[in-house]
C-alpha positions in Angstrom: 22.7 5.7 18.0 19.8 7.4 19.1 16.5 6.4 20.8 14.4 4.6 18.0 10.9 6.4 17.0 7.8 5.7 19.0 5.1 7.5 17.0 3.9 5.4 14.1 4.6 6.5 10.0 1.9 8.3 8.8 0.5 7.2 5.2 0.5 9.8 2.1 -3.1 10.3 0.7 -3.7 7.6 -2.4 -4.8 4.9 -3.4 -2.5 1.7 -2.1 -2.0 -2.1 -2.9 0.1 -4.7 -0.6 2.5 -6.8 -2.5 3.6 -9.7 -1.4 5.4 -13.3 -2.3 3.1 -16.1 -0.7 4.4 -16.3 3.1 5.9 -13.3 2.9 5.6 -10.2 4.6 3.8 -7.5 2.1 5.3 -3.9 1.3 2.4 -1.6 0.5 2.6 0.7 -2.7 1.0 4.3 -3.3 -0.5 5.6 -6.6 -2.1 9.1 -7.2 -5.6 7.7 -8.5 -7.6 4.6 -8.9 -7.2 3.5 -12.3 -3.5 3.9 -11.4 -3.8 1.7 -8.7 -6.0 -1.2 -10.5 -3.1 -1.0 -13.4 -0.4 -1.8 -11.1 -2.4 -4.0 -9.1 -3.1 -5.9 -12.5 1.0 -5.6 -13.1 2.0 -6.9 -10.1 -0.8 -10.0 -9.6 1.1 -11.6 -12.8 3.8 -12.8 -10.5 2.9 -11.7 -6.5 0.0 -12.2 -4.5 -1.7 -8.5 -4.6 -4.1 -6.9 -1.9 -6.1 -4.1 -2.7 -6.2 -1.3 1.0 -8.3 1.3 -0.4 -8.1 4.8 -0.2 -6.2 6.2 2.6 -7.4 10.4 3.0 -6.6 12.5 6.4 -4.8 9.5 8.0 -8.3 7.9 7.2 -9.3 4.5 5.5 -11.8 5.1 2.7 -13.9 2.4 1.0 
């Protein structure tokens, strides 16, 4: 058991979607390009409630 880690994850550049049940906490998914993402995104909306982050380059947000 050691101390637990203070510095926060760091996000892989991509494109990434939250999916979540309704009331739920989400868990956030990574795909390698756009059209990727907006296919799983259309997947997943079928059945879970789907947020689209954006693009996520240099530990950056883009829109």
């Amino acid at each position: 058991m050691g101390r637990p880690p203070t510095k926060p994850a760091r996000l892989r550049d991509g494109f990434y979607i939250e999916v979540r049940n309704s009331g739920s906490q989400g868990i956030r998914i990574r795909r390698d390009t756009r059209e990727q993402m907006l296919l799983a995104a259309d997947d997943y909306s079928r059945t879970k409630d789907v947020v689209i982050l954006g693009e996520m380059k240099d530990d950056k947000w883009i829109d």
